[in-house]
C-alpha positions as CSV (number, residue, x, y, z in Angstrom):
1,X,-51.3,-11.8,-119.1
2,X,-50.6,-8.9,-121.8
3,X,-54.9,-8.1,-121.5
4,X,-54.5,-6.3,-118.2
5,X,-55.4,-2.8,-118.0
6,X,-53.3,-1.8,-115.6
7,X,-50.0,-3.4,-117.1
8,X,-50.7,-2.4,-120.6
9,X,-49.1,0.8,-121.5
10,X,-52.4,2.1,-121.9
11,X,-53.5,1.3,-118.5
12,X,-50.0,2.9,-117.3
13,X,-51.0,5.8,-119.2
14,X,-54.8,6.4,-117.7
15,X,-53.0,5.9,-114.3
16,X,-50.3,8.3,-114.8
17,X,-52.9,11.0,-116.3
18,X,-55.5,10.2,-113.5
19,X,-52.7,10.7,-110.5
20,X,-51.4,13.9,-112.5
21,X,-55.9,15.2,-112.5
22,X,-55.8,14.1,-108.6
23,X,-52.6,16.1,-107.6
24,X,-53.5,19.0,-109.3
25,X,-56.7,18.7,-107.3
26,X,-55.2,18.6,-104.2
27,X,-52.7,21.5,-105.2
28,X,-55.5,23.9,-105.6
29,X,-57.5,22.3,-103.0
30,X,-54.7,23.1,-100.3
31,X,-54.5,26.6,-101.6
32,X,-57.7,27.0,-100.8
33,X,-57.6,25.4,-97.2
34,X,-55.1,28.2,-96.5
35,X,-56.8,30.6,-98.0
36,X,-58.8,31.6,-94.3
37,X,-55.8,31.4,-92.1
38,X,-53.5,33.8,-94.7
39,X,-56.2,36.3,-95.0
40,X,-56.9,36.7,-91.4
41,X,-52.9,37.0,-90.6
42,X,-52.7,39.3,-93.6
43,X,-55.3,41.8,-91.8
44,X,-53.4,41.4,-88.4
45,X,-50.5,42.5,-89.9
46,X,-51.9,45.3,-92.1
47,X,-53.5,46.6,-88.7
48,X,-50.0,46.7,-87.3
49,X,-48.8,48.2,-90.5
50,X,-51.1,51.0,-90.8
51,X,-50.5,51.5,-86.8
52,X,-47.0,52.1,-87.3
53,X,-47.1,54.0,-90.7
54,X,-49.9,56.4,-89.7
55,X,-47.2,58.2,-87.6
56,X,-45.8,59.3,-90.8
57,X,-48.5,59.1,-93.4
58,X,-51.8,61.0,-93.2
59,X,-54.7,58.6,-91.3
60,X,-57.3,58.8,-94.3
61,X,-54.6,56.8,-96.9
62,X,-53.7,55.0,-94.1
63,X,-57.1,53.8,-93.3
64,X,-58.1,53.0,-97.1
65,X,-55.3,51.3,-97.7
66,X,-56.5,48.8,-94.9
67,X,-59.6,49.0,-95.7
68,X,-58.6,47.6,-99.2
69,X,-56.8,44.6,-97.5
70,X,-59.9,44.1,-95.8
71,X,-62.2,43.9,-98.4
72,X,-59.8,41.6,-100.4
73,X,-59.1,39.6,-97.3
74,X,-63.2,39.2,-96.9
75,X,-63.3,38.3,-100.7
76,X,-61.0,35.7,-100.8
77,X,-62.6,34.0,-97.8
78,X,-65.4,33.8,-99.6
79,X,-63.8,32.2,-102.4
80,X,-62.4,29.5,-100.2
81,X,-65.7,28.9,-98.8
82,X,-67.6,28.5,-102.1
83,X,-64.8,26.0,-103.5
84,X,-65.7,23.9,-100.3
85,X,-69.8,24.0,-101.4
86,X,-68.8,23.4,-104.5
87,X,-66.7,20.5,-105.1
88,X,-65.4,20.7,-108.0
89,X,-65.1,18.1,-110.9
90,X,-62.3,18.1,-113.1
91,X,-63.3,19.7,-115.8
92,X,-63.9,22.5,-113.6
93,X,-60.6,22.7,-112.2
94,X,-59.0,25.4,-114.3
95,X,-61.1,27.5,-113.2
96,X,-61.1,27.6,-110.1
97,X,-56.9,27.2,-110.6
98,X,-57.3,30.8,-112.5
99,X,-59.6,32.0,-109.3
100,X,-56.3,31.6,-106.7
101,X,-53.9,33.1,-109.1
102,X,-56.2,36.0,-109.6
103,X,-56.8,36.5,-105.7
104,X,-52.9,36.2,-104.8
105,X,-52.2,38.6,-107.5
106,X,-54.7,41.2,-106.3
107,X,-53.1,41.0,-102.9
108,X,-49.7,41.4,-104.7
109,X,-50.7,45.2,-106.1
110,X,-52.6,46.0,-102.8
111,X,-49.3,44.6,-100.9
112,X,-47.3,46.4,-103.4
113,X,-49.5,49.4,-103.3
114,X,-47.7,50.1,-99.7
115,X,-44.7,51.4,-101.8
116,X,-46.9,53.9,-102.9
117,X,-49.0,55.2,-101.0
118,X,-47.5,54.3,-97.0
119,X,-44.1,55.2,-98.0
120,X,-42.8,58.1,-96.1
121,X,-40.4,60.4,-98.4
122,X,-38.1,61.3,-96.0
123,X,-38.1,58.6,-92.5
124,X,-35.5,55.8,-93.6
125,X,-37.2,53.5,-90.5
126,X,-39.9,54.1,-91.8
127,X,-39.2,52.9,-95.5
128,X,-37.4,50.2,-94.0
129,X,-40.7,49.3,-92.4
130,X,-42.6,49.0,-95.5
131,X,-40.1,46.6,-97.2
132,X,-39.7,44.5,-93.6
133,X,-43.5,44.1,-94.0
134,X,-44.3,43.1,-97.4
135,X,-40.8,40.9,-97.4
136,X,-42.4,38.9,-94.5
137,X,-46.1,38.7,-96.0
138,X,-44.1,37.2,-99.4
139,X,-41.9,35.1,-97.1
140,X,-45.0,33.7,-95.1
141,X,-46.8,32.9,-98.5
142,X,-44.3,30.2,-99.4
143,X,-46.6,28.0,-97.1
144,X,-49.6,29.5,-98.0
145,X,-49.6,29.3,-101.9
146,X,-46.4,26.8,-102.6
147,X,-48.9,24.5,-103.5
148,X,-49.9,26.6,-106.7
149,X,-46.7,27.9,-108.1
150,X,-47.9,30.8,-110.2
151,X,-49.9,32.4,-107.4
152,X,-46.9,32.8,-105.3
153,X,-45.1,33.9,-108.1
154,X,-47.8,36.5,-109.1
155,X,-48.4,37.9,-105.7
156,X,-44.5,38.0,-104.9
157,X,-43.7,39.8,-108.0
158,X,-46.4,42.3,-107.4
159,X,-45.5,43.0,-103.9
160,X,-42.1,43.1,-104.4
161,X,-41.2,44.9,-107.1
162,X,-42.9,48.7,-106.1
163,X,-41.1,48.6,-103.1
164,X,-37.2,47.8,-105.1
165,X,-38.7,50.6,-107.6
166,X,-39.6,52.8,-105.2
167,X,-35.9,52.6,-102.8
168,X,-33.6,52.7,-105.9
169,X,-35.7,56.0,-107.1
170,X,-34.0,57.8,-104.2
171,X,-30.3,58.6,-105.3
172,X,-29.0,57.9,-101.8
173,X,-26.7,55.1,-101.1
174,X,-28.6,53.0,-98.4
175,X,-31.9,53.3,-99.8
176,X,-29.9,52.4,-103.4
177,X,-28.5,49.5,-101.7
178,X,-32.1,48.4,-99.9
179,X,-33.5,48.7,-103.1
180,X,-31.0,45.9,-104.8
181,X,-30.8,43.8,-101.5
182,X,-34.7,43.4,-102.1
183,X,-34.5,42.4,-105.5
184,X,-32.2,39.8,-104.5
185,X,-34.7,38.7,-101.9
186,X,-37.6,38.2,-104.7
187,X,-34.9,36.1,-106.4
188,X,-34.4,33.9,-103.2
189,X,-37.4,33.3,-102.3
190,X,-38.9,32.4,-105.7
191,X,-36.2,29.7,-105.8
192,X,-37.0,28.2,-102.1
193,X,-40.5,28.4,-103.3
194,X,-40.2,26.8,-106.6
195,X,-38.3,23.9,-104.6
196,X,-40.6,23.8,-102.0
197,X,-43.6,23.0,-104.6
198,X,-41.5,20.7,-106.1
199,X,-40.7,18.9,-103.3
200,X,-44.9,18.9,-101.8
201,X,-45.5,17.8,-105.1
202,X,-43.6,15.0,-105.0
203,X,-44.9,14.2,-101.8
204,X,-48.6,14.3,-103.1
205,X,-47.8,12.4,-106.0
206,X,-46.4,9.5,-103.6
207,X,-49.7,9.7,-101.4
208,X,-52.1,9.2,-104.6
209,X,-50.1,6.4,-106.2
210,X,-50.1,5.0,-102.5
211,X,-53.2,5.4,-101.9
212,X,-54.1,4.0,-105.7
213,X,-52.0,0.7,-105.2
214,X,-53.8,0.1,-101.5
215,X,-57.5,0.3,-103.6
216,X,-55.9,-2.4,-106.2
217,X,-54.5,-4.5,-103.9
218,X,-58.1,-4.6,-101.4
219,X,-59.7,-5.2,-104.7
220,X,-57.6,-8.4,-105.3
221,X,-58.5,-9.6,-101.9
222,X,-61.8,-9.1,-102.4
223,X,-61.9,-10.8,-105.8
224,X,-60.2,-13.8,-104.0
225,X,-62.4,-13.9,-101.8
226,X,-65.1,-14.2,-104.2
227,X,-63.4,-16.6,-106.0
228,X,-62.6,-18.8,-103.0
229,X,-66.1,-18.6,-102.1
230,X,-67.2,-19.7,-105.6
231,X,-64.4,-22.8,-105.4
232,X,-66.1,-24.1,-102.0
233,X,-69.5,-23.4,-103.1
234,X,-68.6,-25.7,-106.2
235,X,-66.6,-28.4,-104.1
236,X,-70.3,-28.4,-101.5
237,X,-72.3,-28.6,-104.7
238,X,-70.2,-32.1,-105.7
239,X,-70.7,-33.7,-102.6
């Protein structure tokens, strides 16, 4: 029969745009989710960060600068937390979308900020410190914000990028050379990462259709149902 919706291009099409709404859903929605877990890791981390570095930098930048983690960490928790109140419709998706990018991006200049203000001038272990750190807080985020592709990108970027500045300002030849070998690392890891939401995308995609087909096909065996019920009703009423 040509008059069903869901073989009619136009039914294809509602489909297709209705599984495309619902995995952009449960993109953001798994940002989110991780949102808690990240932020508490991050402040670990910066605790062992501003440990370490405070042997070389003075305690009261060392000690705002974690304090700023802090505060962002707390903020973004709270984000996470109202998304979950809130449940969002559709049409109110974007926004919240706009909300992760903003929050991995503001951990991306106070990530970056590191190269700035917990760089040591003169201790190479200690510089080397500072770009093992944020490397692994961008390496960990693959995970934590795959799911929406231009929050990693924003917060890798934004981490990244002050520390390669701040190694190929110094005219030496390692810190020259740490400086490039970082760059190349934002270049790697944006590529695993692009694949890696590429291929959980995928994956989601497959789960809604799934999950889309199983709700057609229990509505046909309901509807048989119905209609067998109907048939023996009728074939009783005869009798």
């Amino acid at each position: 029969m040509k008059s069903g919706t869901t073989s009619s291009p136009t039914g294809r099409n509602a489909a297709s745009h209705e599984a495309a709404e619902r995995l952009r859903f449960e993109q953001v929605r798994l940002a989110y989710d991780q949102t808690t877990p990240s932020q508490l890791v991050a402040v670990l981390n910066a605790l062992v960060f501003v440990a370490v570095q405070s042997l070389v930098i003075a305690p009261p930048v060392a000690l705002a600068w974690l304090s700023a983690v802090c505060l962002l960490a707390l903020a973004r928790i709270a984000g996470a937390a109202a998304f979950s109140r809130a449940a969002p419709q559709p049409a109110e998706l974007e926004r919240w979308r706009a909300y992760v990018i903003i929050g991995a991006a503001a951990s991306g200049i106070v990530w970056g900020s590191a190269a700035v203000f917990l760089f040591p001038p003169v201790n190479q272990a200690h510089q080397v410190f500072v770009a093992f750190m944020v490397g692994g807080m961008v390496a960990g985020s693959v995970t934590t914000l795959g799911s929406v592709f231009p929050a990693f990108v924003a917060f890798a970027i934004l981490a990244v990028v002050p520390v390669v500045i701040r190694f190929t300002m110094q005219h030496d030849a390692v810190p020259y050379a740490m400086g490039w070998m970082t760059l190349v690392f934002l270049v790697a890891v944006i590529s695993i990462a692009r694949r890696s939401h590429r291929g959980l995308s995928d994956m989601m995609l497959l789960q809604i259709q799934n999950a889309r087909l199983i709700g057609e096909v229990m509505a046909m065996q309901d509807k048989l149902a119905r209609s067998q019920e109907e048939v023996e009703a009728l074939h009783r009423g005869r009798r």
